[in-house]
C-alpha positions as CSV (number, residue, x, y, z in Angstrom):
1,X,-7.8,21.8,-5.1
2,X,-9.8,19.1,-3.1
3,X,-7.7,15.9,-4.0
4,X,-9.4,12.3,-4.2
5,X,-10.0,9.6,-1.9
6,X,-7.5,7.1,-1.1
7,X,-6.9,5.0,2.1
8,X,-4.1,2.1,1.8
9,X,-5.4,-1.2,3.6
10,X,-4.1,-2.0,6.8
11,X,-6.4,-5.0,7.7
12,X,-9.3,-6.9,6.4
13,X,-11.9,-8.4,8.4
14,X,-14.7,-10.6,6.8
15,X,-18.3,-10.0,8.4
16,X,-21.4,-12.3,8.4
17,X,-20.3,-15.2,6.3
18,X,-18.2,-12.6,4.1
19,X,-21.0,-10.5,2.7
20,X,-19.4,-7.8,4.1
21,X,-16.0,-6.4,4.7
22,X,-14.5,-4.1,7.3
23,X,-10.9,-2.5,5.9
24,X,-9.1,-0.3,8.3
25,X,-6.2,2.3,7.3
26,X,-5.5,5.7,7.7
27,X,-7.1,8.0,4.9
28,X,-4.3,9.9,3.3
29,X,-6.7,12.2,1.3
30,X,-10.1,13.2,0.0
31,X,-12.9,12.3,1.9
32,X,-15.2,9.4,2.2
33,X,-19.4,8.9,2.9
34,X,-21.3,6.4,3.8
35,X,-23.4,5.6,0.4
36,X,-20.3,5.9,-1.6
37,X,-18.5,3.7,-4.3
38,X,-15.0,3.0,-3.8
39,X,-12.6,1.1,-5.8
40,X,-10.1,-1.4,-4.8
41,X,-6.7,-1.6,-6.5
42,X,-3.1,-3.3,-6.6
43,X,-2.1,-7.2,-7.1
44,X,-4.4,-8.8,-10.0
45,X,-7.7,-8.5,-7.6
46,X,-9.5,-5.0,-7.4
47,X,-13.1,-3.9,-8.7
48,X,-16.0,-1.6,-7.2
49,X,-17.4,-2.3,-4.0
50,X,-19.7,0.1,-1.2
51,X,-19.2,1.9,1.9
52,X,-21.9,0.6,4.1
53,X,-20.1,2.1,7.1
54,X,-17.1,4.0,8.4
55,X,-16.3,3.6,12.2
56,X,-13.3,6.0,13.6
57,X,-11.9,5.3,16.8
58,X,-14.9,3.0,17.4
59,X,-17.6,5.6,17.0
60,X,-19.5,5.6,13.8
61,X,-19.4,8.7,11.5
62,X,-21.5,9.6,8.4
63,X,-18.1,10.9,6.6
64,X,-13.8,10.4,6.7
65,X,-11.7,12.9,5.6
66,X,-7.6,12.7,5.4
67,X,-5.9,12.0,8.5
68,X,-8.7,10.0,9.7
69,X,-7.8,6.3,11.0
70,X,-10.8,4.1,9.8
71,X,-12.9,1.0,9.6
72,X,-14.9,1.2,6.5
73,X,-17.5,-1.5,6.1
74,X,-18.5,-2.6,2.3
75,X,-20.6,-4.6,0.5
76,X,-19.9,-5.3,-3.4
77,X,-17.9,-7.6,-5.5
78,X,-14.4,-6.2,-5.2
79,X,-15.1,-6.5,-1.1
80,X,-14.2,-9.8,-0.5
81,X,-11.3,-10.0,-3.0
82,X,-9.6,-6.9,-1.0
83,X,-6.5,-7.5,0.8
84,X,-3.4,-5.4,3.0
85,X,-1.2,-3.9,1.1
86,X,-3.7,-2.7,-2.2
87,X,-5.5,0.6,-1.7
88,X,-9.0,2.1,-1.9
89,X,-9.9,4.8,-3.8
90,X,-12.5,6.8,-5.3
91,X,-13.2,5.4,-9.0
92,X,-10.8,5.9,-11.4
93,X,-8.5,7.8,-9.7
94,X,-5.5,6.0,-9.6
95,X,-4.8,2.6,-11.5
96,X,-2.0,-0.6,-10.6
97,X,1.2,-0.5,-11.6
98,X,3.8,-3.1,-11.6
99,X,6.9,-2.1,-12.5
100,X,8.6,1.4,-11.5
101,X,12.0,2.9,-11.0
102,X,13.5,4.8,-8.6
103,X,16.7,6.2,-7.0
104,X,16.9,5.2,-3.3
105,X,19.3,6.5,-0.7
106,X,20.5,3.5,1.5
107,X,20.3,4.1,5.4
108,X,22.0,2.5,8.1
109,X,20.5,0.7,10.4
110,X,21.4,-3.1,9.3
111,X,24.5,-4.7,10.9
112,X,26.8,-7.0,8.3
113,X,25.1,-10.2,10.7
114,X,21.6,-9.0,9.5
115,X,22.0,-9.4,5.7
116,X,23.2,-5.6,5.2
117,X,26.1,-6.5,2.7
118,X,23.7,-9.4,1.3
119,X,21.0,-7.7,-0.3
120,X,23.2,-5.5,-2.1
121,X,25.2,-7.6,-3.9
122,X,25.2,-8.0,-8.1
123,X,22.4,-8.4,-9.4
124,X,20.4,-8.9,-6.1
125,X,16.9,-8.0,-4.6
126,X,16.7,-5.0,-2.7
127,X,14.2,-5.1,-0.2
128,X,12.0,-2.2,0.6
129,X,8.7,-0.8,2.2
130,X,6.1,1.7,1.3
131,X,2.9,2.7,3.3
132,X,1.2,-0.2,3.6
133,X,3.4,-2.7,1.3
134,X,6.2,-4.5,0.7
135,X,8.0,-4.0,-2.2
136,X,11.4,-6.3,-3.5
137,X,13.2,-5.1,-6.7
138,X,15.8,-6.3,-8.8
139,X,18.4,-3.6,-9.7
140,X,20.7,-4.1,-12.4
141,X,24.2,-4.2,-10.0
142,X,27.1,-2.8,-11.5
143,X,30.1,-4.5,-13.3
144,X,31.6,-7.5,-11.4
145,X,34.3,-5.5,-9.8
146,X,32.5,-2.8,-8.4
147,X,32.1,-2.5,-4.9
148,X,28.7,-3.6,-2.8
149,X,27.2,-0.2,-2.4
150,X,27.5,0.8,1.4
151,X,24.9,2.6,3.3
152,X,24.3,6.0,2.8
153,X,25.1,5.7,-0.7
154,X,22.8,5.9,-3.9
155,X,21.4,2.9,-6.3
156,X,19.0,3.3,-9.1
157,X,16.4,0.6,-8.2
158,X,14.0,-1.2,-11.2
């Protein structure tokens, strides 16, 4: 089953006075021509906007398929509102969302000087990362004498 297109954005570059934009990432699937209409979405911004162009490892191709690290050029109304972090994709394939859940497994990697202890405390943020994006989440703590969770344990983030 041949899965739609979607490339999170790395970078954005504004081109002749902003009529265009260049957005580079790495397309994780579908495919991707020259001619077609994308969609940008995530934060508040998003909207339609046209591949003018796709560059890949600075040569320029008629067509990006998954796997493929990209420069696509576009023209359109969503263009210049595009920024890193949101994602493009092929038209009403995907949508926003801004709240989630999810059970996390803590690694180690933070010393105690670093904040490790810190962010885990009741009723804190829990930093995090996803492809492109950063992502801070409250979760709900646990009752006042429970312990900060340590790494390699498990929290249900929301």
């Amino acid at each position: 089953m041949r899965k739609p297109f979607l490339v999170p954005v790395e970078d954005v570059f504004s081109l002749n006075g902003g009529r265009l934009v260049m957005l580079t990432g790495q397309v994780e699937r579908g495919r991707v021509r020259a001619g077609d209409e994308v969609e940008s979405v995530g934060f508040e911004g998003g909207g339609a906007a046209h591949v003018v162009g796709i560059d890949a490892q600075r040569v320029r191709v008629d067509e990006a398929s998954a796997g493929m690290n990209v420069a696509l050029l576009l023209r359109g109304a969503a263009a210049g509102e595009a920024e890193r972090g949101q994602v493009l994709a092929a038209p009403g394939s995907i949508a926003a969302h801004t709240v989630f859940a999810a059970d996390i497994a803590l690694l180690s990697g933070l010393s105690e000087e670093e904040g490790a202890a810190f962010a885990f405390r009741h009723h804190g943020r829990a930093p995090g990362s996803g492809t492109v994006t950063r992502l801070c989440g409250n979760f709900p703590g646990c009752p006042d004498r429970c312990a900060t969770p340590l790494p390699e344990s498990r929290i249900n983030l929301k």
